[in-house]
N, C-alpha and C positions, 0 to 999 in steps of 0.2 A: 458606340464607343468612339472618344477622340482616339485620333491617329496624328502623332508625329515624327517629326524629324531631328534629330540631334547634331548638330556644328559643335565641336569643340574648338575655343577659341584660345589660344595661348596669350593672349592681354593682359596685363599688371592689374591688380585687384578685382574691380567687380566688372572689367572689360574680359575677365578670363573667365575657362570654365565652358561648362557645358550649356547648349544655349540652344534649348527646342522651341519650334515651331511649329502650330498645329497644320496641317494639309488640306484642310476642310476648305481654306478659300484662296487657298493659294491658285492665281490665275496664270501666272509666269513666271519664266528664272531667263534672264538677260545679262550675258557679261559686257558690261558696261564699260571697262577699261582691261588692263593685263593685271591691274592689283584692285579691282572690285567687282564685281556681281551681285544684282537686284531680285530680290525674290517682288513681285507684283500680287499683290493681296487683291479680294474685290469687295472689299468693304468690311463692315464692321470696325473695332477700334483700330485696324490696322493697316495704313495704305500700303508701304513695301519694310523692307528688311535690306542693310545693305554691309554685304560682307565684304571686309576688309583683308586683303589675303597677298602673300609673295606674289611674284611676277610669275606671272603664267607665261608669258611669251604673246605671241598670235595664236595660241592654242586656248578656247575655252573651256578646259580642266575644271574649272570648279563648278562650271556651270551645269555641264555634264556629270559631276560628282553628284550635285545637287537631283538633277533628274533622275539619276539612278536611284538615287533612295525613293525619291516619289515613287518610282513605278517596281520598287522593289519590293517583296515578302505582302501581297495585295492583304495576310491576312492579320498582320500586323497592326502590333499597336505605336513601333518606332521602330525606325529604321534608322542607323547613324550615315553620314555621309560621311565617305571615303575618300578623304583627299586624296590626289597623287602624290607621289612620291617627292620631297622634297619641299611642297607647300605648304605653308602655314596662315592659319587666321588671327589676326591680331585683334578685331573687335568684329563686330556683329552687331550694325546701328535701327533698331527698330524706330521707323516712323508712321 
């Protein structure tokens, strides 16, 4: 059974909404800057994922949001990731 992950992204039309991920090839989550984090895919149609989010500061928040759900409810079929407090996603650019 697939397992994933749910971002909800507060983006203007089809950038908003709810925007899962499956976990099966997910190889990393790297915060990239204070307003983006790279989810690292290992093939298939998917190289990364890169979310678009407030300023975290020097703190990798989202990134850590993001691992959490990975390694949350093992017997799940989605987990949502829990932003902190104050953070928001504006898009979520799958390449």
């Amino acid at each position: 059974m697939a397992k994933f992950i749910e971002i909800t992204s507060s983006g203007a039309g089809l950038a908003g909404g709810k925007i899962l991920l499956g976990v099966n090839n997910i190889n990393g989550v790297i915060a990239a800057s204070a307003t983006s984090t790279v989810i690292k895919f290992n093939g298939g149609g998917l190289d990364e994922a890169t979310i678009t989010h407030a300023s975290t500061g020097t703190t990798p928040s989202v990134r850590d949001a993001v691992n959490a759900a990975l390694t949350a409810n093992p017997g799940g079929v989605k987990a949502k990731v829990n932003l902190p407090t104050g953070i928001t996603v504006s898009a979520v650019a799958i390449a």
